[in-house]
PyMOL commands that place a pseudoatom at each C-alpha (Angstrom):
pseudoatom trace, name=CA, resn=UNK, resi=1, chain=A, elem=C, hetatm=0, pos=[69.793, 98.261, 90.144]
pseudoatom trace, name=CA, resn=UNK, resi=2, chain=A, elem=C, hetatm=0, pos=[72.399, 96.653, 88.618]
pseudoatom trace, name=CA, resn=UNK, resi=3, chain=A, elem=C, hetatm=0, pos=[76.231, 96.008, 89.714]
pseudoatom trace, name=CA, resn=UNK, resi=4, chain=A, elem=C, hetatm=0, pos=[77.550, 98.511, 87.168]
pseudoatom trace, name=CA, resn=UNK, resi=5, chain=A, elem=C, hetatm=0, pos=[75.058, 101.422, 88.208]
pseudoatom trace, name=CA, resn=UNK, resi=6, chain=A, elem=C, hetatm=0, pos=[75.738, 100.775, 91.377]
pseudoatom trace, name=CA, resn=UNK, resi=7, chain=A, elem=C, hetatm=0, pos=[79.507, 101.312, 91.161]
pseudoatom trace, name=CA, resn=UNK, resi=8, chain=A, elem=C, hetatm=0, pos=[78.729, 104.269, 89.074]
pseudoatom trace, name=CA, resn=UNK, resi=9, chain=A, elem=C, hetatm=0, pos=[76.880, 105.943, 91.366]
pseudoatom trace, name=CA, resn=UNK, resi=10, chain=A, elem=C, hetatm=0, pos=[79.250, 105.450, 94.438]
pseudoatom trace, name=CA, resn=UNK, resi=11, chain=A, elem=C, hetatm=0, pos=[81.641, 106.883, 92.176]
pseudoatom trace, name=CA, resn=UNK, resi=12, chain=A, elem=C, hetatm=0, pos=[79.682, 109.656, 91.526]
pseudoatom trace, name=CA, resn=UNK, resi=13, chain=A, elem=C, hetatm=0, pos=[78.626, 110.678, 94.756]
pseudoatom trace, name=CA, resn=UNK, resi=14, chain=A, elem=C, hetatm=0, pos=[81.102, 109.569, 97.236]
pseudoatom trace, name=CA, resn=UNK, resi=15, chain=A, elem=C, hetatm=0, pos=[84.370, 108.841, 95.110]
pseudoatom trace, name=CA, resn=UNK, resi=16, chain=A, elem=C, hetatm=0, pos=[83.935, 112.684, 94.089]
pseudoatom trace, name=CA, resn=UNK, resi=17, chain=A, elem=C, hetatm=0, pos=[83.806, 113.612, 97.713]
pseudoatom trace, name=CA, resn=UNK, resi=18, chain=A, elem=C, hetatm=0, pos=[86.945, 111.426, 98.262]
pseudoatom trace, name=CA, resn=UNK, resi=19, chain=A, elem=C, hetatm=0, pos=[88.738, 112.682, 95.782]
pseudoatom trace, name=CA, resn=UNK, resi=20, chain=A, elem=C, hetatm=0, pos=[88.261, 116.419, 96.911]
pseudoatom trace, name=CA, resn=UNK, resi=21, chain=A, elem=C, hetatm=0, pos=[88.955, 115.442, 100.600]
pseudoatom trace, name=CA, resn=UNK, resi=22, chain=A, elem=C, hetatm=0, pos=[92.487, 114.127, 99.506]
pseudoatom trace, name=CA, resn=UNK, resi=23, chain=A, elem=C, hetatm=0, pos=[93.167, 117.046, 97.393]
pseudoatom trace, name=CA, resn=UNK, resi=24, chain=A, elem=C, hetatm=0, pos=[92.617, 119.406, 100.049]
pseudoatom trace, name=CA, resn=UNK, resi=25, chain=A, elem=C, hetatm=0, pos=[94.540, 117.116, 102.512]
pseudoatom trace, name=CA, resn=UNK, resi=26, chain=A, elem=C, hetatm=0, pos=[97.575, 117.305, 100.249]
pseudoatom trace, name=CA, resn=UNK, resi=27, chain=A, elem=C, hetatm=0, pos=[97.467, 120.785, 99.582]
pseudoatom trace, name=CA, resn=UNK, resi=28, chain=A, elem=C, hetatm=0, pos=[97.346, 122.046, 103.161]
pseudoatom trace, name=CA, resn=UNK, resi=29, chain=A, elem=C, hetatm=0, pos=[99.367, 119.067, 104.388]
pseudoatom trace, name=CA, resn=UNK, resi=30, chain=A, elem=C, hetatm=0, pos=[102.162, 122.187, 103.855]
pseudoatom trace, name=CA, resn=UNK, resi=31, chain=A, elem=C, hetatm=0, pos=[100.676, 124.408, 106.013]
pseudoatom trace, name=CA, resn=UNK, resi=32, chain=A, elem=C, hetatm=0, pos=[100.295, 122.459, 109.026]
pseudoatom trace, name=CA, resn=UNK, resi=33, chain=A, elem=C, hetatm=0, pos=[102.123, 123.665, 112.111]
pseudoatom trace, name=CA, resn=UNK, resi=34, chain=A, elem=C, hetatm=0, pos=[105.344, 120.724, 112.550]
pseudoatom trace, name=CA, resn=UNK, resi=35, chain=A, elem=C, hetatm=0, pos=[105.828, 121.088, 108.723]
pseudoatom trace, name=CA, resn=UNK, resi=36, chain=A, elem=C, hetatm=0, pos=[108.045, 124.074, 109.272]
pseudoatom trace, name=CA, resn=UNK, resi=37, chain=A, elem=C, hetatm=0, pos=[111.496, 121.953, 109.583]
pseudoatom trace, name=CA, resn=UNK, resi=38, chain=A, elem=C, hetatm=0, pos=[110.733, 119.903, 106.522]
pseudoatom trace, name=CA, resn=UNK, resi=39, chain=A, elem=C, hetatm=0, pos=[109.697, 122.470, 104.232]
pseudoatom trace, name=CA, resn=UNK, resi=40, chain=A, elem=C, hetatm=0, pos=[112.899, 124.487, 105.247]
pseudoatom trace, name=CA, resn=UNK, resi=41, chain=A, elem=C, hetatm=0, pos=[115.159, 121.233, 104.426]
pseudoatom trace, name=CA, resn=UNK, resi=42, chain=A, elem=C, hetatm=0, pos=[113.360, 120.651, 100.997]
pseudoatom trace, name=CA, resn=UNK, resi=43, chain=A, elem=C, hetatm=0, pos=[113.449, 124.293, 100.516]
pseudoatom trace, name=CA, resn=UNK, resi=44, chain=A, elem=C, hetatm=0, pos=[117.670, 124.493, 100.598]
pseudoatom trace, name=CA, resn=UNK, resi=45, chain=A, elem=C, hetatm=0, pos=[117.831, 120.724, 99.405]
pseudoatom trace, name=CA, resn=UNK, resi=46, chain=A, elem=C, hetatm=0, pos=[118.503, 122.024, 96.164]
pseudoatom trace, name=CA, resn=UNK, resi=47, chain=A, elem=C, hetatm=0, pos=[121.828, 123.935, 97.013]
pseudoatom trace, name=CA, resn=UNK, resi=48, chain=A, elem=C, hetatm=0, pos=[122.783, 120.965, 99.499]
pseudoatom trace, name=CA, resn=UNK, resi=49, chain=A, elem=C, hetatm=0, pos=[125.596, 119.541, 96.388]
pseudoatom trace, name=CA, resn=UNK, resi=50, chain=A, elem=C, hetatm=0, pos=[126.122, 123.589, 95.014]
pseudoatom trace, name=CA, resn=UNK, resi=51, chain=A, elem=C, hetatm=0, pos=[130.158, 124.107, 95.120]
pseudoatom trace, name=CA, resn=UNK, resi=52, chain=A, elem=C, hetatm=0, pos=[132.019, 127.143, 94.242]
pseudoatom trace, name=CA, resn=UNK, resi=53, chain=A, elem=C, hetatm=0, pos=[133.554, 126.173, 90.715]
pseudoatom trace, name=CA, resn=UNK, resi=54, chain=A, elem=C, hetatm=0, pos=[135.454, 129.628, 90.831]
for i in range(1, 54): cmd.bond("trace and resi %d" % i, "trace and resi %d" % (i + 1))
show_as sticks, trace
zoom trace
């Protein structure tokens, strides 16, 4: 087997599986219980500058 068909079929196989295990990761990184605090602060972050004008 060859160099190139080797790379292809890590890439195939395992770089697939890789791939999905980070999206998942990233997704539910969210979710997980001490994310609470941070998803509250990026949550109001965008009101953080937001003064009255009137």
């Amino acid at each position: 087997m060859s160099f190139y068909e080797t790379l292809r079929h890590l890439a195939d196989s395992y770089g697939l599986v890789a791939i999905f295990s980070l999206y998942l990761i990233l997704c539910l990184w969210h979710f997980r219980p001490g994310a609470g605090r941070h998803v509250d602060a990026a949550k109001h972050s965008i009101f953080k500058d937001d003064h009255d004008g009137n």
